[in-house]
C-alpha positions in Angstrom: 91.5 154.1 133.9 89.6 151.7 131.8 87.6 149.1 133.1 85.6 146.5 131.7 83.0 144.6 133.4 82.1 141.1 133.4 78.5 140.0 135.1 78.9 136.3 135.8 75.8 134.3 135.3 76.0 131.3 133.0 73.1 129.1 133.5 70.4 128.2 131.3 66.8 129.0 132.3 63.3 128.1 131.1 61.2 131.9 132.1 58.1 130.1 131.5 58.9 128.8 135.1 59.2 132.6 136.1 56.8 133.9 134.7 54.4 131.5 136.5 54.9 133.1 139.5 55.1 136.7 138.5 51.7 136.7 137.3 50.8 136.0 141.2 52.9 138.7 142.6 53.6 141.9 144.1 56.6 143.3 145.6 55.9 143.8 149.6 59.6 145.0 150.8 63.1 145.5 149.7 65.8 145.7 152.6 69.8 145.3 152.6 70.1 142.9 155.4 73.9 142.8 155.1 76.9 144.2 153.4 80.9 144.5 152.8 83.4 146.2 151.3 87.4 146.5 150.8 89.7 148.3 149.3 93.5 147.8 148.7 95.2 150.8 150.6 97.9 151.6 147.9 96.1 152.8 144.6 95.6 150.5 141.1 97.4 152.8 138.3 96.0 151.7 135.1 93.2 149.7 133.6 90.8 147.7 135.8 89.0 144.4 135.5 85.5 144.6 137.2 83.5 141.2 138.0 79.8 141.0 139.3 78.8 138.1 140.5 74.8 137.6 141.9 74.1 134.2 144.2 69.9 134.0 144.9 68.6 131.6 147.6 64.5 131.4 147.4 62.5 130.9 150.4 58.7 130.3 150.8 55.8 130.6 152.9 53.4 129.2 151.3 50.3 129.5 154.6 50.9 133.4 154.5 52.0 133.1 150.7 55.5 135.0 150.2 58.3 134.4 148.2 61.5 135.6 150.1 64.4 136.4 147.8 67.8 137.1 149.2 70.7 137.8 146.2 73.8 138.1 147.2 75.7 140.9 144.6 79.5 140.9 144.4 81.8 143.0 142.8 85.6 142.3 142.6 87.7 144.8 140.9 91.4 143.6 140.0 94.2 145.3 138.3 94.6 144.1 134.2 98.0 143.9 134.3 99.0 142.5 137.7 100.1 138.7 139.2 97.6 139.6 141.9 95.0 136.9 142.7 92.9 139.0 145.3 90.7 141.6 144.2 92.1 145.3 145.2 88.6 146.3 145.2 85.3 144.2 146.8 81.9 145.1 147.6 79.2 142.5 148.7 75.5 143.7 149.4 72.5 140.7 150.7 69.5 142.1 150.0 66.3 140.4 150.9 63.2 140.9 149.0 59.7 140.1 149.4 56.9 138.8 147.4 53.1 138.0 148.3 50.6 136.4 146.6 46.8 135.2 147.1 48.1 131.2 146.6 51.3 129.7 145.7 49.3 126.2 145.1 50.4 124.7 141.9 53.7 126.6 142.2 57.0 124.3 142.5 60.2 124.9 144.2 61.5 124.9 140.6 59.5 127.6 139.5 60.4 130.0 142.4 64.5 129.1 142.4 63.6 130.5 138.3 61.7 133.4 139.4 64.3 134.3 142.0 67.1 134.4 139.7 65.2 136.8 137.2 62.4 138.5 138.5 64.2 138.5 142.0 67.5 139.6 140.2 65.7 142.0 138.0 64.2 143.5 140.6 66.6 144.4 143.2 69.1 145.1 140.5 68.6 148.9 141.0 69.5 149.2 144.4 72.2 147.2 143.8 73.4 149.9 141.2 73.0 152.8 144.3 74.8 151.0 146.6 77.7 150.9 144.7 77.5 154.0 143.3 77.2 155.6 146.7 79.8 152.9 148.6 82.4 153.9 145.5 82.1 157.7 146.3 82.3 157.2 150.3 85.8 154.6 149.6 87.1 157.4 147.8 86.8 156.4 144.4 86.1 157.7 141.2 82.4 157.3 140.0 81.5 154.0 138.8 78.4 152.8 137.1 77.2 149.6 137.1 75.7 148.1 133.5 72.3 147.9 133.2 70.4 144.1 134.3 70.1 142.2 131.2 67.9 138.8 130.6 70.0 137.4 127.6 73.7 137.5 126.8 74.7 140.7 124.8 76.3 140.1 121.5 80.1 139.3 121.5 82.2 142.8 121.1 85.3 142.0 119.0 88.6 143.1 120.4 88.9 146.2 118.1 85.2 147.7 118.9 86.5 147.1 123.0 89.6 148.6 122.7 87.7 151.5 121.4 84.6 151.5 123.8 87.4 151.6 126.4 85.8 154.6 129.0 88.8 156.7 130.2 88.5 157.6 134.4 91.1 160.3 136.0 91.3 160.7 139.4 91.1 164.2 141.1 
């Protein structure tokens, strides 16, 4: 089964923003404060599409000074050659995580929405990884391992190299 894995995040962002507030901070607490998952009851033969997807909404606190982060991870998997539409394969996991720091004063709404999608992102990226890994095993499924978290946009593959990265997956 080969699969190939597209993270979607296409926005442009200044890290000076970020990196404003990560000199403040310190992680408090990582929870999964929701989560969902389905798969397709007949099997997918044949190679897979994966897409991960990561939403962040940024809250604040500023009198008790925390940043709450709360992505939102989805992965859709879809059959390459199929008319399907819908994903044969979903898994959603909110996490929430939280930040303190002595003051937040100086700090703009702009410069924690930036902090949320990297540091935030970068940070809960990990557990993101083990819950998949571990929801993929309990669904049944052969092992999957989700890419590493990376700042920048990897270099362009060309269609040869791909075709011979492909990673082949039997099933038991």
């Amino acid at each position: 089964m080969a699969k190939k894995a597209i993270i979607k995040k296409n926005q442009k962002l200044d890290y000076s923003l970020a990196a404003a507030v990560s000199d403040r901070v310190s992680i408090q607490d990582v929870r999964l404060i929701s989560f969902n998952c389905y798969q397709a009851p007949e099997p997918m033969p044949g190679p897979k599409s994966l897409e991960i997807d990561v939403e962040v909404h940024v809250d604040t606190d500023k009198k008790n000074g925390l940043i709450l982060v709360f992505p939102v991870f989805k992965l859709h998997g879809f059959q390459m050659e199929s008319d399907m539409k819908d994903p044969a394969l979903t898994i959603e996991a909110q996490l929430l995580l939280v930040y303190k720091a002595e003051t937040l004063a100086g700090l703009k709404q702009e410069n924690f929405k930036v902090f949320g999608d990297t540091n935030g992102v970068y940070n809960a990226w990990p557990y993101w990884r083990e819950f998949v890994q571990n929801t993929i095993a309990r669904m049944g499924l052969p092992p999957l391992t989700i890419p590493v978290f990376r700042l920048v946009k990897p270099k362009e593959i060309s269609t040869k190299k791909r075709k011979k990265a492909k990673k082949k997956v039997t099933r038991n």
